[in-house]
mmCIF file of the C-alpha atoms, coordinates in Angstrom:
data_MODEL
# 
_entry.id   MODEL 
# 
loop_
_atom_site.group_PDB 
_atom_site.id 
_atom_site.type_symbol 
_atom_site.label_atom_id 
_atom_site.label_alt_id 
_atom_site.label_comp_id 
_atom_site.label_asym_id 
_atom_site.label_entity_id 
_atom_site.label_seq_id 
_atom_site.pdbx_PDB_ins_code 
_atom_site.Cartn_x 
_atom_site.Cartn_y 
_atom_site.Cartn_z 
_atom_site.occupancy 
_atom_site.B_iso_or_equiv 
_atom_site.pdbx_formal_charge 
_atom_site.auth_seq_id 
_atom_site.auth_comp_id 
_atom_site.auth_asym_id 
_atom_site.auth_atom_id 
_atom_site.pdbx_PDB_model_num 
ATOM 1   C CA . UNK A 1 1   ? 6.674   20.491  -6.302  1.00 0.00 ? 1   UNK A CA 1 
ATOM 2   C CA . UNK A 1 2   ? 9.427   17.618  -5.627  1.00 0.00 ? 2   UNK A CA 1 
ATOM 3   C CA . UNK A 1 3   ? 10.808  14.612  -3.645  1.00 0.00 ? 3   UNK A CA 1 
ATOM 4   C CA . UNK A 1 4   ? 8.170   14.308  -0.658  1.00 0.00 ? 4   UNK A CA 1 
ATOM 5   C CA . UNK A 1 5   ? 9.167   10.894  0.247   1.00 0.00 ? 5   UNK A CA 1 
ATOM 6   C CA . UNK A 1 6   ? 13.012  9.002   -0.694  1.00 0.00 ? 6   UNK A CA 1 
ATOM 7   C CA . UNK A 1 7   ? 14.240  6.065   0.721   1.00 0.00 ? 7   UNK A CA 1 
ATOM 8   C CA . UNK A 1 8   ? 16.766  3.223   -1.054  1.00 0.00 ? 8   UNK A CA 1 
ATOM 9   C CA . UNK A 1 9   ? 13.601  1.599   -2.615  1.00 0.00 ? 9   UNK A CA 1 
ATOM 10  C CA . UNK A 1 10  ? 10.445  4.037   -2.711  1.00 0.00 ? 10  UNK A CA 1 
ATOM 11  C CA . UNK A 1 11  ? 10.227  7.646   -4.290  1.00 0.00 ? 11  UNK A CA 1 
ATOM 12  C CA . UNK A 1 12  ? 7.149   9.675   -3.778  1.00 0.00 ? 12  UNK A CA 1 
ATOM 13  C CA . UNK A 1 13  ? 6.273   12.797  -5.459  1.00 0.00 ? 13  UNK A CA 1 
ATOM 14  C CA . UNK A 1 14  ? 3.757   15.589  -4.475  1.00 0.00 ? 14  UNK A CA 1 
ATOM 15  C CA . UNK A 1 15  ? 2.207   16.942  -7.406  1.00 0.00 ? 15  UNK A CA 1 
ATOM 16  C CA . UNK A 1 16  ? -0.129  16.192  -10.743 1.00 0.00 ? 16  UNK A CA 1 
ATOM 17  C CA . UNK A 1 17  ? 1.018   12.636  -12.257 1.00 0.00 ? 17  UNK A CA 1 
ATOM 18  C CA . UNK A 1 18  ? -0.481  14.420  -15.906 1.00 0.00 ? 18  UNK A CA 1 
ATOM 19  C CA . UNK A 1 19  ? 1.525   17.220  -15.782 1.00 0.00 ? 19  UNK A CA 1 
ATOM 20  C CA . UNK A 1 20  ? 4.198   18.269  -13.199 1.00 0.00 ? 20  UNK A CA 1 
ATOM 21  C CA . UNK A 1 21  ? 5.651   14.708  -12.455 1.00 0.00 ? 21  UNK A CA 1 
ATOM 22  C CA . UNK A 1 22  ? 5.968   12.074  -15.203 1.00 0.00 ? 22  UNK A CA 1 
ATOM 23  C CA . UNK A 1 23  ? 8.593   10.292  -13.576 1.00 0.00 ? 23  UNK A CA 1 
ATOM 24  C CA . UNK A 1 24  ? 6.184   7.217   -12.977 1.00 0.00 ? 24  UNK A CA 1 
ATOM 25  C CA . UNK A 1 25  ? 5.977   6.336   -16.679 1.00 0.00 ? 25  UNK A CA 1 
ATOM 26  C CA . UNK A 1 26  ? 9.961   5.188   -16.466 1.00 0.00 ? 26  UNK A CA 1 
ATOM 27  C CA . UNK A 1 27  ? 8.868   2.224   -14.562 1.00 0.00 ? 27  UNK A CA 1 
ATOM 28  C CA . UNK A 1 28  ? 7.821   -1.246  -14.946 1.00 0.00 ? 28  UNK A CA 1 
ATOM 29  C CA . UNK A 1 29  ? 4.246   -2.475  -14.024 1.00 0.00 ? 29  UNK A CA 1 
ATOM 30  C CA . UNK A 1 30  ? 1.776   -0.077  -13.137 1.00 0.00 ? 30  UNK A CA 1 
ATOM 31  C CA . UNK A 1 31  ? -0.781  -1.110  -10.329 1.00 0.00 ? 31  UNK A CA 1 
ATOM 32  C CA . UNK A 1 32  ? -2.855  1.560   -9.227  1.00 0.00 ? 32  UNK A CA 1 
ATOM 33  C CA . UNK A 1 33  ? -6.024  2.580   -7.472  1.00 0.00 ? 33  UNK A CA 1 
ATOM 34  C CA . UNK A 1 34  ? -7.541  6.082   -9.780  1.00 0.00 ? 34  UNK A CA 1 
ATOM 35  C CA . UNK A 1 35  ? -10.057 7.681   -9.466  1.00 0.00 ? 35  UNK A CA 1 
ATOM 36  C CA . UNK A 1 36  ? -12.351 6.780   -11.833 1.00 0.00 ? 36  UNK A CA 1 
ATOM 37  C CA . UNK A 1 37  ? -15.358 8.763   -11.889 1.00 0.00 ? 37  UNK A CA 1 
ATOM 38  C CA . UNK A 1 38  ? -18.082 7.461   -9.062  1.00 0.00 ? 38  UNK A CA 1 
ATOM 39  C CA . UNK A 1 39  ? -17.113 10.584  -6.433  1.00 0.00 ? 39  UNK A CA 1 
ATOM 40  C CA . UNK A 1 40  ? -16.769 8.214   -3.878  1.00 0.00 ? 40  UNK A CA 1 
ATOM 41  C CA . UNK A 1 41  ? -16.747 9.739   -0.031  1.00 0.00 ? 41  UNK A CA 1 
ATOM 42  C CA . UNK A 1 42  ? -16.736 7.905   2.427   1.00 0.00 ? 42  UNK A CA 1 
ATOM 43  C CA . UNK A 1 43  ? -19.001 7.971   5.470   1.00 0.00 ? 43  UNK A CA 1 
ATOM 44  C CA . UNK A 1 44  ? -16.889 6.273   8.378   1.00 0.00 ? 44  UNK A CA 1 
ATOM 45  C CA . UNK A 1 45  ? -15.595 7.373   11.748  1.00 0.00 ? 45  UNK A CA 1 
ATOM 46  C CA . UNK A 1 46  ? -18.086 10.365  11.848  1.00 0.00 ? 46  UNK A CA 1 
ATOM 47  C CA . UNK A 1 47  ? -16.887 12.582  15.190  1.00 0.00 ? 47  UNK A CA 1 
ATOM 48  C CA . UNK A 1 48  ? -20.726 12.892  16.632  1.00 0.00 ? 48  UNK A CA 1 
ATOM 49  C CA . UNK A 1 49  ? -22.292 12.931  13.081  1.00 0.00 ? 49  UNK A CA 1 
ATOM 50  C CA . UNK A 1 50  ? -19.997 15.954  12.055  1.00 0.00 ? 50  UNK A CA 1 
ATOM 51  C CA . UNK A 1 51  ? -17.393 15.771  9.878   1.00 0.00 ? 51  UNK A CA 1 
ATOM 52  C CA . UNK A 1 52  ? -16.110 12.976  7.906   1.00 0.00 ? 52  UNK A CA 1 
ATOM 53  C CA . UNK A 1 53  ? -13.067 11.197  8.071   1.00 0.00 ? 53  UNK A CA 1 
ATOM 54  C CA . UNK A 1 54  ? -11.285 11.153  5.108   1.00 0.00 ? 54  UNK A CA 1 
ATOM 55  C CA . UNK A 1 55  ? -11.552 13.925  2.012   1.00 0.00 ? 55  UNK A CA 1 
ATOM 56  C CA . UNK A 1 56  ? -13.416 12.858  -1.236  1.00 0.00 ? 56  UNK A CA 1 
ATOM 57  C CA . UNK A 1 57  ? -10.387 11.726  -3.916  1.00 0.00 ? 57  UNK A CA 1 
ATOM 58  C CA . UNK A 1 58  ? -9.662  14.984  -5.921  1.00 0.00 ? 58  UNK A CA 1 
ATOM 59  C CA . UNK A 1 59  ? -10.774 14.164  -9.632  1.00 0.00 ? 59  UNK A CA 1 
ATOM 60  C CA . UNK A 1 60  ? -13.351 11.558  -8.762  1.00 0.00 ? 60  UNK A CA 1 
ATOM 61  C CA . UNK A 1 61  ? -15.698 12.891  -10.532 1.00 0.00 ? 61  UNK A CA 1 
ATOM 62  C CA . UNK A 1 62  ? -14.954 11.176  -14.112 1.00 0.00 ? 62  UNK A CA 1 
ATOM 63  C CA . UNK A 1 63  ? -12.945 8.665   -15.120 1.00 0.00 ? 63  UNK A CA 1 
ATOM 64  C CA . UNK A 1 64  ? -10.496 11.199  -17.249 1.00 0.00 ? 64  UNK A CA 1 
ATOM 65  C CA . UNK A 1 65  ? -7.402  11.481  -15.058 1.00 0.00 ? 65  UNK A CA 1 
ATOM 66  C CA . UNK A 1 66  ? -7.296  7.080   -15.142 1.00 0.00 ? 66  UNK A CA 1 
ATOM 67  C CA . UNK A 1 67  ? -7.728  7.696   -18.802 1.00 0.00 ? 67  UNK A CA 1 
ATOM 68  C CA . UNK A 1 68  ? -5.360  9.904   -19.460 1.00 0.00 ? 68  UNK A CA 1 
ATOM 69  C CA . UNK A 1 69  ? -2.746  7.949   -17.500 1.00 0.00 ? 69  UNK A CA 1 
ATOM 70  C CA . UNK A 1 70  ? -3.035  5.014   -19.328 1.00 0.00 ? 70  UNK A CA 1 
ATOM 71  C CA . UNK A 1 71  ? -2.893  6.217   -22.471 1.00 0.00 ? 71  UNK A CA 1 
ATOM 72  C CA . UNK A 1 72  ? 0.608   7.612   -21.757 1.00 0.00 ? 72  UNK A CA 1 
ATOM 73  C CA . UNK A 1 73  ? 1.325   4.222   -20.172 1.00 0.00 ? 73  UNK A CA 1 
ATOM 74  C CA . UNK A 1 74  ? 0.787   2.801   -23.673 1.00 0.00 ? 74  UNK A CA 1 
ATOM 75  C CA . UNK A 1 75  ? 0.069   -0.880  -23.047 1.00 0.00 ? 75  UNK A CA 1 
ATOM 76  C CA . UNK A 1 76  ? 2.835   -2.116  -20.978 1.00 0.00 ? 76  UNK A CA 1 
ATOM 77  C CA . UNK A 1 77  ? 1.732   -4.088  -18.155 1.00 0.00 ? 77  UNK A CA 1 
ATOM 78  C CA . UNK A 1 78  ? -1.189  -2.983  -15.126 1.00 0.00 ? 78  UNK A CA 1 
ATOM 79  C CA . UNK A 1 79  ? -3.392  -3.590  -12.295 1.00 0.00 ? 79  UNK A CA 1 
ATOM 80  C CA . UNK A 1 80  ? -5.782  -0.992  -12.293 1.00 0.00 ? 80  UNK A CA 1 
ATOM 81  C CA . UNK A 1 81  ? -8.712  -0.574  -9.635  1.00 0.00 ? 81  UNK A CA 1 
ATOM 82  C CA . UNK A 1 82  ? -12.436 -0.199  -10.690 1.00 0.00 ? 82  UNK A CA 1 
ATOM 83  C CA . UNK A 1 83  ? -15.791 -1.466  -10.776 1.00 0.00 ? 83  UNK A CA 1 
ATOM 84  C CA . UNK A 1 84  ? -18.516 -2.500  -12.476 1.00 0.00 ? 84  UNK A CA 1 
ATOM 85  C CA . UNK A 1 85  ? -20.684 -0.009  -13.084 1.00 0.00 ? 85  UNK A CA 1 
ATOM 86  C CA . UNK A 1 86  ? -18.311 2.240   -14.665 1.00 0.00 ? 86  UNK A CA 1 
ATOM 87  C CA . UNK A 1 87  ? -16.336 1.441   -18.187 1.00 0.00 ? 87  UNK A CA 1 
ATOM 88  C CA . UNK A 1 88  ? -13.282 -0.869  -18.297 1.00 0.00 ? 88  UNK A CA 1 
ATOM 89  C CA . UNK A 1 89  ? -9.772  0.581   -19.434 1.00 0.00 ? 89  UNK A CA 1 
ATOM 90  C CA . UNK A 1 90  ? -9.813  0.072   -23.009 1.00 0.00 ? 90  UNK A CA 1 
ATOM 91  C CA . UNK A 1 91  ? -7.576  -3.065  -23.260 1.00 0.00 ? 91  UNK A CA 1 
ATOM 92  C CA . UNK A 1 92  ? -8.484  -4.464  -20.804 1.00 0.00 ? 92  UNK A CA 1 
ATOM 93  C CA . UNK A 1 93  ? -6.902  -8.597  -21.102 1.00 0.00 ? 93  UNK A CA 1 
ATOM 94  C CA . UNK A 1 94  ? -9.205  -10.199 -17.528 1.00 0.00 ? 94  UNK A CA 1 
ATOM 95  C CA . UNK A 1 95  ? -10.771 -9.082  -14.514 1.00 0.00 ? 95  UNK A CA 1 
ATOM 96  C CA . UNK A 1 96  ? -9.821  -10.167 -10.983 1.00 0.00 ? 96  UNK A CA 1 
ATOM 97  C CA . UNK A 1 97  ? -12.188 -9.583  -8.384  1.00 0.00 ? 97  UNK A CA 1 
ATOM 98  C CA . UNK A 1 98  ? -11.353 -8.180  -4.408  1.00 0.00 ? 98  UNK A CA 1 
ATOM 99  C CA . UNK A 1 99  ? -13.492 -9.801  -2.209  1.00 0.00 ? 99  UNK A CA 1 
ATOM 100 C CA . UNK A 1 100 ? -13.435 -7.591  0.779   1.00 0.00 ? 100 UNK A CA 1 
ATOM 101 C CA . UNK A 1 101 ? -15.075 -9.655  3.018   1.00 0.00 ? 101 UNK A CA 1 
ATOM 102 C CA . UNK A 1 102 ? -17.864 -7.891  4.008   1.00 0.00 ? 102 UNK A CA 1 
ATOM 103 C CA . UNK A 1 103 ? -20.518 -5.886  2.259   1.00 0.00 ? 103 UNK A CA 1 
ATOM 104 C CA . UNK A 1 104 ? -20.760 -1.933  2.355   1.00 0.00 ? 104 UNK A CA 1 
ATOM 105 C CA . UNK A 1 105 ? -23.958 -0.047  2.162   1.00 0.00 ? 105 UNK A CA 1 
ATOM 106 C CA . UNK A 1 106 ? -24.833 0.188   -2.158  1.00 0.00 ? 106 UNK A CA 1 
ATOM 107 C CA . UNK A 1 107 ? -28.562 0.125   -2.564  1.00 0.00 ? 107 UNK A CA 1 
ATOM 108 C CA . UNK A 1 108 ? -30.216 -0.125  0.679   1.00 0.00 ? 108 UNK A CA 1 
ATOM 109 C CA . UNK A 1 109 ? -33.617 -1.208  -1.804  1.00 0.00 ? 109 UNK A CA 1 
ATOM 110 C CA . UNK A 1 110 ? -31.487 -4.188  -2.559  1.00 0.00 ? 110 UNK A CA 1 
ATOM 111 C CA . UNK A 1 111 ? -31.286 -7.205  -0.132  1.00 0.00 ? 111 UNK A CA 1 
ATOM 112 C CA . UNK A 1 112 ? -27.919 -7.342  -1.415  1.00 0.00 ? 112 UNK A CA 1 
ATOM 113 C CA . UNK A 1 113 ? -24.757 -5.367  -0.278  1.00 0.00 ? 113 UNK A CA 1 
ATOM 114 C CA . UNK A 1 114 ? -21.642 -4.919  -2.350  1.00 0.00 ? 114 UNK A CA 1 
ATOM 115 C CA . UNK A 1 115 ? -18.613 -7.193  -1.539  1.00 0.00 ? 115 UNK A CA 1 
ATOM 116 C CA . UNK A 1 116 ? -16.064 -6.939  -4.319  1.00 0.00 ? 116 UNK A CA 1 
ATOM 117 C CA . UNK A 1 117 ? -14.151 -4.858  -6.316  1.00 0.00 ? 117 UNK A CA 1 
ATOM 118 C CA . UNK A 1 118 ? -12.752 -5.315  -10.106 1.00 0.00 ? 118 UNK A CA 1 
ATOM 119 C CA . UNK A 1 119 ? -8.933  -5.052  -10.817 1.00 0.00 ? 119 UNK A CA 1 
ATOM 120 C CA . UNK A 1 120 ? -8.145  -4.977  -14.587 1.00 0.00 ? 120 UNK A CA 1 
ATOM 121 C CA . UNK A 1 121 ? -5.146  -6.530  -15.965 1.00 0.00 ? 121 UNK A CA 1 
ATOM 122 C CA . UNK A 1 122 ? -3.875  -4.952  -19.274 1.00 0.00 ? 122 UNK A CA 1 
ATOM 123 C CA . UNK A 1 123 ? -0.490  -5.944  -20.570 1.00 0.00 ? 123 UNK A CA 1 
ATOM 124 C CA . UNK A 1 124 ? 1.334   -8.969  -20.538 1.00 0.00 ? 124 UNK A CA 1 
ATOM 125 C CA . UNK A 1 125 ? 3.976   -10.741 -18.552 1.00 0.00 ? 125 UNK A CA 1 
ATOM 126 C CA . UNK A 1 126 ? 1.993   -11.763 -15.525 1.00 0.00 ? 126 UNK A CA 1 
ATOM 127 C CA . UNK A 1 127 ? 3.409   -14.694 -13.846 1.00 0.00 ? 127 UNK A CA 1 
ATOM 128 C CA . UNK A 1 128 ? 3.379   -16.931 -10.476 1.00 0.00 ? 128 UNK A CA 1 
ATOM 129 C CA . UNK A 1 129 ? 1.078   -19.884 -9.542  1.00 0.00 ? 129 UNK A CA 1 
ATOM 130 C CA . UNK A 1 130 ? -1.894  -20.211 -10.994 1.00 0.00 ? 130 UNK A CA 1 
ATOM 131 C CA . UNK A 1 131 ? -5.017  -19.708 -9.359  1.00 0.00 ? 131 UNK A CA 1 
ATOM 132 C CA . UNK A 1 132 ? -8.569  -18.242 -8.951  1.00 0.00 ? 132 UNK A CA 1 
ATOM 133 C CA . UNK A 1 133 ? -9.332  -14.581 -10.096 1.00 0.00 ? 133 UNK A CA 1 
ATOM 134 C CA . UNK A 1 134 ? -10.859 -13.779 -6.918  1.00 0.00 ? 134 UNK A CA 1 
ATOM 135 C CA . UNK A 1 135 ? -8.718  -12.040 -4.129  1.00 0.00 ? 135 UNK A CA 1 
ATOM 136 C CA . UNK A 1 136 ? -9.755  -12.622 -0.494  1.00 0.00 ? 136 UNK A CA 1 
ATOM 137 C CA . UNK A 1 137 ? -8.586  -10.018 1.727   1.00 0.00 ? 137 UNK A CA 1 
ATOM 138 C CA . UNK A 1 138 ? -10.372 -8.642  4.498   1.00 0.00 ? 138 UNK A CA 1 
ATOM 139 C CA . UNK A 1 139 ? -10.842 -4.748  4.605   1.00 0.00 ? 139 UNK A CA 1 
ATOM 140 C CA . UNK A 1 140 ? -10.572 -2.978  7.835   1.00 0.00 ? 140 UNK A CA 1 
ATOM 141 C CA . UNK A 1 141 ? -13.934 -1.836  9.403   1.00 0.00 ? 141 UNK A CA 1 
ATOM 142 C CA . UNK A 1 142 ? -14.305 2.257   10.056  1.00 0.00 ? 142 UNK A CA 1 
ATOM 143 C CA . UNK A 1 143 ? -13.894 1.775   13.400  1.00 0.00 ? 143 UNK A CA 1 
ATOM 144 C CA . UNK A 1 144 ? -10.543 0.153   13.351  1.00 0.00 ? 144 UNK A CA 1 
ATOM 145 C CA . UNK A 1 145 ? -7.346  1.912   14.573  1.00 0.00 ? 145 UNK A CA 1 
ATOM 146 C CA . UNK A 1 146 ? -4.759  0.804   11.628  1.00 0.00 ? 146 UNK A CA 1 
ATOM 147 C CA . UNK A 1 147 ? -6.985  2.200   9.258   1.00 0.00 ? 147 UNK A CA 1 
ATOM 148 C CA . UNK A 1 148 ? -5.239  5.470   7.629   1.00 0.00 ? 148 UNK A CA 1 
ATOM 149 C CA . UNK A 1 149 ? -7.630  8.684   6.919   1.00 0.00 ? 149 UNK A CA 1 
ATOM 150 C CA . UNK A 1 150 ? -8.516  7.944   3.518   1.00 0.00 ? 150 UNK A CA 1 
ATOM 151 C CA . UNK A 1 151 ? -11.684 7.107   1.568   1.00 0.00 ? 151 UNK A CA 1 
ATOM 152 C CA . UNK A 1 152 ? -10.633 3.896   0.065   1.00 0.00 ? 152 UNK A CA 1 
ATOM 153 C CA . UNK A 1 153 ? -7.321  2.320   1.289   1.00 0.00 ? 153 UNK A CA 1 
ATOM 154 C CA . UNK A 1 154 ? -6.611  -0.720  -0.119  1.00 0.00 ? 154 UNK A CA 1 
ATOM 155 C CA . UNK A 1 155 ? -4.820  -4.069  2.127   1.00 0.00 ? 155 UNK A CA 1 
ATOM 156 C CA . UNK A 1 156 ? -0.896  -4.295  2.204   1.00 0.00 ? 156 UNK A CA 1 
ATOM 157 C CA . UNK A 1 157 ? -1.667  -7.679  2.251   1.00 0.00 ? 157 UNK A CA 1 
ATOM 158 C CA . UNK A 1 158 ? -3.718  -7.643  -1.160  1.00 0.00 ? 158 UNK A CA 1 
ATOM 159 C CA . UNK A 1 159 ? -1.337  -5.682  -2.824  1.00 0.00 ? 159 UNK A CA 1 
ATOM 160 C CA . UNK A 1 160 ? 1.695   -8.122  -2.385  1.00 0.00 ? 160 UNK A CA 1 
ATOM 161 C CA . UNK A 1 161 ? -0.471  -10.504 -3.925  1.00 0.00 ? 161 UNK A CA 1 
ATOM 162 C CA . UNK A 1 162 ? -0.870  -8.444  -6.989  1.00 0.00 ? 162 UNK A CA 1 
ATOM 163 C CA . UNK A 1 163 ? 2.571   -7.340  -7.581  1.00 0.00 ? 163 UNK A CA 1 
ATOM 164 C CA . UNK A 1 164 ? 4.011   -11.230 -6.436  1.00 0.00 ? 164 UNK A CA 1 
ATOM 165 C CA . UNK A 1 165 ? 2.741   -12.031 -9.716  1.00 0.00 ? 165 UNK A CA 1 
ATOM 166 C CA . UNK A 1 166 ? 3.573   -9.017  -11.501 1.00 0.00 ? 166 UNK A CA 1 
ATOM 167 C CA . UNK A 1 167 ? 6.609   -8.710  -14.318 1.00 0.00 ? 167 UNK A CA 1 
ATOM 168 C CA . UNK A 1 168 ? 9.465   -8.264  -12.985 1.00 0.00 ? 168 UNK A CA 1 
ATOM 169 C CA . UNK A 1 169 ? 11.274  -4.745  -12.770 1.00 0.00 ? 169 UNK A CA 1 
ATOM 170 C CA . UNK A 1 170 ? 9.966   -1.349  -10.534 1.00 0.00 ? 170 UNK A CA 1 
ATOM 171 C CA . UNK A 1 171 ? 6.393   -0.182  -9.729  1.00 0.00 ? 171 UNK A CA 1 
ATOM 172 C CA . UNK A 1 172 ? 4.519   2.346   -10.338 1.00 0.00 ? 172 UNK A CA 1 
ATOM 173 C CA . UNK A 1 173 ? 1.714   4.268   -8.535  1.00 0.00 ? 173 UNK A CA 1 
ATOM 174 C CA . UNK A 1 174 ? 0.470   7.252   -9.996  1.00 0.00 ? 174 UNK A CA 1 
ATOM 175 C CA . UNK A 1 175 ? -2.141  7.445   -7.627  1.00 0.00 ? 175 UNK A CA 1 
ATOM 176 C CA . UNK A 1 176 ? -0.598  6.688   -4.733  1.00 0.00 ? 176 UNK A CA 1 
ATOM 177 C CA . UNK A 1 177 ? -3.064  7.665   -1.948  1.00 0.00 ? 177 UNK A CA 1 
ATOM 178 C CA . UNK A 1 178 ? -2.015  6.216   1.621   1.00 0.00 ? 178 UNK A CA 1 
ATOM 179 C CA . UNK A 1 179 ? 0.786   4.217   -0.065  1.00 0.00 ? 179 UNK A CA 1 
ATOM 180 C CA . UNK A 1 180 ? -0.551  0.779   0.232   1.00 0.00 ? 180 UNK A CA 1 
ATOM 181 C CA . UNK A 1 181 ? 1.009   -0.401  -3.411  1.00 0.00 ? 181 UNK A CA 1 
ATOM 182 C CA . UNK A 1 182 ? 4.242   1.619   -2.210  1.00 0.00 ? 182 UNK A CA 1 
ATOM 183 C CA . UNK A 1 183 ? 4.678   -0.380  1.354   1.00 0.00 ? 183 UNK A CA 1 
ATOM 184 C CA . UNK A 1 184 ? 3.625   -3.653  -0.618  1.00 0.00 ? 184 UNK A CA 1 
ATOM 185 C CA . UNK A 1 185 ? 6.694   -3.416  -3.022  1.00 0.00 ? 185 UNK A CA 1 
ATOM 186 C CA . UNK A 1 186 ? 9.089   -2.441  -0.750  1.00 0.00 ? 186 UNK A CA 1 
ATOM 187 C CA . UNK A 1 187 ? 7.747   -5.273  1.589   1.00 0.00 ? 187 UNK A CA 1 
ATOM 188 C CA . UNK A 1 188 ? 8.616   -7.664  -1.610  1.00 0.00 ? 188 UNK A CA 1 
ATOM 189 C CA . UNK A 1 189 ? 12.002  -6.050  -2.132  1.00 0.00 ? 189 UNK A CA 1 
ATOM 190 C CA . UNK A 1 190 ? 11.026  -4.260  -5.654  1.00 0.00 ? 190 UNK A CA 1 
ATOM 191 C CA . UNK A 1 191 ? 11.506  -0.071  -6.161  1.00 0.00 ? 191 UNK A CA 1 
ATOM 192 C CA . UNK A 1 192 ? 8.648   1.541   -6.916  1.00 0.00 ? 192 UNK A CA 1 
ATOM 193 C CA . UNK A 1 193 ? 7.481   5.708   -7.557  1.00 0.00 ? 193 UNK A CA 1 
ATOM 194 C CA . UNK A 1 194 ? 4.554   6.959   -6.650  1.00 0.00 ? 194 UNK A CA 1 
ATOM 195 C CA . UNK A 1 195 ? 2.838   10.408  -7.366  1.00 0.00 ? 195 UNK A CA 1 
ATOM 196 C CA . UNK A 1 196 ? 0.065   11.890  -5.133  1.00 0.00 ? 196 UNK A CA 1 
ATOM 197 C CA . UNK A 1 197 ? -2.282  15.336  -5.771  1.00 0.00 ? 197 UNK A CA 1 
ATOM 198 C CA . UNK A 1 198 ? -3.351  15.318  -2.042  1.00 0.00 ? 198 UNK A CA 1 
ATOM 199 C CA . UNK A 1 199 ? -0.840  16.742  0.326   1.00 0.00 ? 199 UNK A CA 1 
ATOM 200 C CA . UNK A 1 200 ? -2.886  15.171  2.862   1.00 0.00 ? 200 UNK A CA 1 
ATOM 201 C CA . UNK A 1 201 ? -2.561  11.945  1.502   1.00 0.00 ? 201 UNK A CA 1 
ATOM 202 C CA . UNK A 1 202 ? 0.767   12.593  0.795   1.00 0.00 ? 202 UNK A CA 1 
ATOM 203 C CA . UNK A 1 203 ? 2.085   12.510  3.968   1.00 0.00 ? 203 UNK A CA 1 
ATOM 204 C CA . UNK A 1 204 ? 0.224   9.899   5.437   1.00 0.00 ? 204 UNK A CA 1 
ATOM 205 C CA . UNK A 1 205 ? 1.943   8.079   3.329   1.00 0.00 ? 205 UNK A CA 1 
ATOM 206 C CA . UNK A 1 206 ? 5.322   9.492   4.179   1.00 0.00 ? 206 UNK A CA 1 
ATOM 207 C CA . UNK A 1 207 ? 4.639   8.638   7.321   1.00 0.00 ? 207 UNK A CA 1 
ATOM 208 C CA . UNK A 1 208 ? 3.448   4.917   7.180   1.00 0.00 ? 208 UNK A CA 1 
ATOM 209 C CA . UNK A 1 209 ? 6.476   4.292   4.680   1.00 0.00 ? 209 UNK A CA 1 
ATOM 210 C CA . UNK A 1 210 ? 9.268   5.718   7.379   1.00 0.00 ? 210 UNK A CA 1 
ATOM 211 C CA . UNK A 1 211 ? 7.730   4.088   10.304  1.00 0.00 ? 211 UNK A CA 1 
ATOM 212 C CA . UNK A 1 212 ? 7.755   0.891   7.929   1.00 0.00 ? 212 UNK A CA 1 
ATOM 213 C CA . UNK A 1 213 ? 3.810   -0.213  7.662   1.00 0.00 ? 213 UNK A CA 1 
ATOM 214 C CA . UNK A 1 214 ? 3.246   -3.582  7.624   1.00 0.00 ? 214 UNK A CA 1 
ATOM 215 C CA . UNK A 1 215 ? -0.291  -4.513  8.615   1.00 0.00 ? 215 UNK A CA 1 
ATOM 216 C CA . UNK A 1 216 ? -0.913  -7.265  6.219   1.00 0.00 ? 216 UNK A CA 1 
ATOM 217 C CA . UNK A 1 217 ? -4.361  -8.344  7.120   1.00 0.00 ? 217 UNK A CA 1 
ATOM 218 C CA . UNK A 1 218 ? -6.056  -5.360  6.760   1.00 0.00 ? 218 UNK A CA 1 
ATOM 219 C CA . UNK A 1 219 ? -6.654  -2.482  4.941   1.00 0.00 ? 219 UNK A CA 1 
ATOM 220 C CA . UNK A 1 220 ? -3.825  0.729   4.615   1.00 0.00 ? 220 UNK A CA 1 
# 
């Protein structure tokens, strides 16, 4: 496994971020999306009730491969995706909150449906304007268009405004899924590597960084 992806700011690797490509640890600020252990799959765009849209993340099933990453990230500084319901990142400094803007399906007993998801900030260094620690950013619906095949892609939009107030210096996304993190820093003007198990994933987002995604209002 190598280079998938190489342009003057963004290099993407296809491969294990544990083992066969470490080259994400020589950067900056982490921000990242890992699995981390609820075996999320997603049920939209089903063709006639068939098949799903969108494979389950590969390691979902515990939160070991988010683990394992930051521990060899050491505490430098990170965004890191996750939720409530399952154990914060040991060091863990605050919690920002993604409001999505609409409520998925959770516990259809409850006359509640969840709207949010927690972002962890470990590290120091952060910077920028201060303001709230909830992030509005609407999510794109399963029936829209711009939405890339994948279980959980996360706003262009929403990730600029993570890594505007990041430390300076190059990002890294061990997890890199449909790119979203990797369009967001190039869109900023900051380098940034990315690893990705999926092949699937992987060239989506190959694709969406050569044809230059930049959907900011909704999710990538």
């Amino acid at each position: 496994m190598s280079i998938y992806y190489q342009d003057d700011a963004v290099t993407l690797y296809l491969g294990d971020c544990l083992t066969e490509h470490r080259e994400w640890l020589e950067a900056d600020v982490l921000v990242t999306d890992p699995p981390y252990g609820i075996a999320y799959e997603s049920n939209f765009n089903r063709i006639k009730g068939s098949q799903k849209v969108g494979r389950p993340i590969v390691g979902d099933k515990t939160p070991v491969a988010r683990s394992l990453a930051l521990s060899a990230w050491g505490q430098r500084p990170a965004l890191v995706f996750g939720r409530w319901d399952i154990p914060r990142p040991a060091g863990t400094r605050a919690r920002l909150i993604w409001d999505r803007k609409y409520h998925g399906m959770g516990d259809l007993t409850f006359p509640w449906g969840p709207s949010e998801e927690e972002i962890y900030v470990l590290g120091s260094g952060f910077r920028g304007k201060r303001g709230p620690n909830i992030i509005s950013s609407h999510a794109l619906m399963s029936g829209d268009k711009n939405r890339p095949d994948h279980p959980t892609p996360k706003p262009i939009g929403l990730m600029q405004s993570l890594i505007e107030k990041c430390p300076a210096g190059s990002i890294a996304d061990p997890f890199a899924g449909s790119g979203s993190t990797l369009i967001a820093a190039k869109a900023l003007g900051r380098k940034s590597i990315g690893v990705e198990l999926d092949e699937r994933y992987c060239e989506i987002a190959a694709k969406r960084l050569a044809q230059g995604a930049l959907d900011l209002g909704g999710a990538t």
